[in-house]
C-alpha positions in Angstrom: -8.5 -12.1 12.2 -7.7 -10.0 9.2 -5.5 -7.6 11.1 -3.4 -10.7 11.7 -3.2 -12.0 8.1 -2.3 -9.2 6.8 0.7 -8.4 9.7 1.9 -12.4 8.5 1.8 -10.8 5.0 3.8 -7.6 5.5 6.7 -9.6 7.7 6.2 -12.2 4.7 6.9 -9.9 2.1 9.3 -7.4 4.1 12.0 -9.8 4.7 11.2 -11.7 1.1 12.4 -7.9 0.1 15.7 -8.2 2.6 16.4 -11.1 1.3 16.5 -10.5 -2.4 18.7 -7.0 -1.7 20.9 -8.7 0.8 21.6 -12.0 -1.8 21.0 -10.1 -4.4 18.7 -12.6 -5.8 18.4 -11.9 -9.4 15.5 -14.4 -10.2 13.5 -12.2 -7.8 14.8 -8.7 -8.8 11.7 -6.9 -10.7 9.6 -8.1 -8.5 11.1 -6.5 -5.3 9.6 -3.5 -6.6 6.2 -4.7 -6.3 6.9 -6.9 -3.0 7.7 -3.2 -1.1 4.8 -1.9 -2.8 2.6 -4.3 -1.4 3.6 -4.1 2.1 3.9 -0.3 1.9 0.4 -0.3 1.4 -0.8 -3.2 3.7 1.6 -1.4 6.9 -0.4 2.1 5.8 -3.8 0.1 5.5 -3.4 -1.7 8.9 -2.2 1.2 10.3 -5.5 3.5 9.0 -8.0 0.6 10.3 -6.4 -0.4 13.1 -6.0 2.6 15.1 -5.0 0.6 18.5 -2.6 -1.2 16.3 -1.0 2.1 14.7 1.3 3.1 17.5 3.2 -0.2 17.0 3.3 0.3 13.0 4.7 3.6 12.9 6.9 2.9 16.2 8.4 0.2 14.0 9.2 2.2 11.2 9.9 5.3 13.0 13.0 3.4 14.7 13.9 1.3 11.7 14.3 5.2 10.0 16.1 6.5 12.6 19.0 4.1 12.9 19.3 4.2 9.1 18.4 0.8 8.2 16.1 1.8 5.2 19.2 2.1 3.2 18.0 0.3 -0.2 15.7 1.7 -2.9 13.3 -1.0 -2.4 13.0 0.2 1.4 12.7 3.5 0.7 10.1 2.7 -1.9 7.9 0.6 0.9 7.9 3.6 3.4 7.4 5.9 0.8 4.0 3.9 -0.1 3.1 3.7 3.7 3.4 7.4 3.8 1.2 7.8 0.5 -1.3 5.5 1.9 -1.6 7.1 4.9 -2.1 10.5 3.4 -4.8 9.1 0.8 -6.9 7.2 3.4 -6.4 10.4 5.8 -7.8 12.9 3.5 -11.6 10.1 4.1 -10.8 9.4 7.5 -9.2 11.5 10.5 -8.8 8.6 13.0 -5.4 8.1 12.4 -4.5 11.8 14.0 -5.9 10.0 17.1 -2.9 7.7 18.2 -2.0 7.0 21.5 1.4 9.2 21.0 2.6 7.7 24.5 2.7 4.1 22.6 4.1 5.3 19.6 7.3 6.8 21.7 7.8 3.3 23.5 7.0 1.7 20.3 9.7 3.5 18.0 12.2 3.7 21.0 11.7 -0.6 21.5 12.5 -0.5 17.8 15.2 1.8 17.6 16.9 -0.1 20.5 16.7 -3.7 18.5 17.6 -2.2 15.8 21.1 -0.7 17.8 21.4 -3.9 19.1 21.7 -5.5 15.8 24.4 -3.5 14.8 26.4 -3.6 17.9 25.9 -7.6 17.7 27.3 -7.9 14.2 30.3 -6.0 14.7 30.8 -9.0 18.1 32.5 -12.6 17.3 31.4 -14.3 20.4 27.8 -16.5 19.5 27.3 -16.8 23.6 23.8 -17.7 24.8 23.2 -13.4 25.4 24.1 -12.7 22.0 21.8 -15.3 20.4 19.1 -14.0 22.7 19.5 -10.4 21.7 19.9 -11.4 18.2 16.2 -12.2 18.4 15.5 -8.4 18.6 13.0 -8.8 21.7 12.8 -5.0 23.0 9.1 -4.3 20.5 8.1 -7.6 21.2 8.3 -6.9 25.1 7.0 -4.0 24.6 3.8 -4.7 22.8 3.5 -7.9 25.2 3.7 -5.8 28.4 1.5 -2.9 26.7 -1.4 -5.7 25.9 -0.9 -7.0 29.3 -1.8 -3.9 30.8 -3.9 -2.0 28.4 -6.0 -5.4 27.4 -5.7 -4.7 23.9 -3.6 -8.5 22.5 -4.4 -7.5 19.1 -1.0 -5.6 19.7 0.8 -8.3 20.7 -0.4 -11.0 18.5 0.1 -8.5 15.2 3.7 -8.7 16.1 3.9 -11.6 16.8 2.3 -12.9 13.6 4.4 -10.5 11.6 7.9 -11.5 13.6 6.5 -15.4 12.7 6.0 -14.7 9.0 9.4 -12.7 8.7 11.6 -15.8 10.6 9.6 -18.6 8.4 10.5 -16.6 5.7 14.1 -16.4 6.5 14.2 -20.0 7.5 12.4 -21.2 3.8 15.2 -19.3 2.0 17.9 -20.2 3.8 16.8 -24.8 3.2 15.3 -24.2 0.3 16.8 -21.0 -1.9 19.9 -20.5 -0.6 20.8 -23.3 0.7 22.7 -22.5 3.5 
């Protein structure tokens, strides 16, 4: 259950941390800092106690890194803190040299391809029932879906799919309630 709060948490606070660099929300500006902080450190944590779950994690960022979508400071500053943790809590506890390394290449190539996606879909007019459907960045949800369907392990599903919940709420509250859009 806790693995699951704190994935809602980290989707929570990344895309609270999108949206106050994208709007540039100046209300909210100081506190980005912390916000990346936070889920620097809850991704790293998850990732050290969850080692079934750490493929997905470092998948994630892995392919968010390699398309170059950690362009801001505040980005930089959460990955940065996922790399810290993972050092700290690695010098007390070697399990997260045990990955499934398979995983973790489907993982960060599901991620790198939604990520791709994205791009090619901004730079496309047309708002056509394929576009919306790719828009919705599916290829690491698949992924961990098919991957608990045949491995047996759902916590790898569900942490996704708690985080991608917690990141679209998130978007959705701004958008009625902040932005008003």
């Amino acid at each position: 259950m806790m693995l699951f709060i704190l994935s809602f948490l980290t989707g929570l606070l990344i895309k609270v941390v999108d949206i106050i660099e994208d709007e540039n929300l100046k209300i909210f500006s100081k506190l980005k800092y912390l916000f990346s902080i936070i889920y620097g450190f809850l991704l790293g944590y998850v990732i050290v106690s969850y080692p079934d779950i750490a493929p997905l994690w470092i998948g994630m960022i892995l392919g968010v890194l390699l398309t170059g979508k950690v362009d801001t400071l505040t980005h930089k500053l959460g990955v940065l803190t996922v790399a810290i943790t993972l050092l700290v809590f690695s010098l007390f506890d070697f399990n997260i040299l045990k990955i499934n390394f398979g995983l973790l290449f489907l993982f960060s190539l599901a991620s790198f391809t939604d990520e791709k996606v994205d791009v090619l879909l901004q730079k496309v007019k047309s708002k056509n029932i394929f576009h919306k459907l790719m828009d919705l960045r599916l290829f690491l949800e698949a992924s961990a879906l098919v991957t608990s369907i045949i491995t047996g392990i759902w916590s790898i599903f569900f942490a996704i799919l708690m985080f991608d919940l917690a990141y679209k709420l998130t978007e959705l509250f701004f958008e009625k309630f902040v932005l008003k859009k």
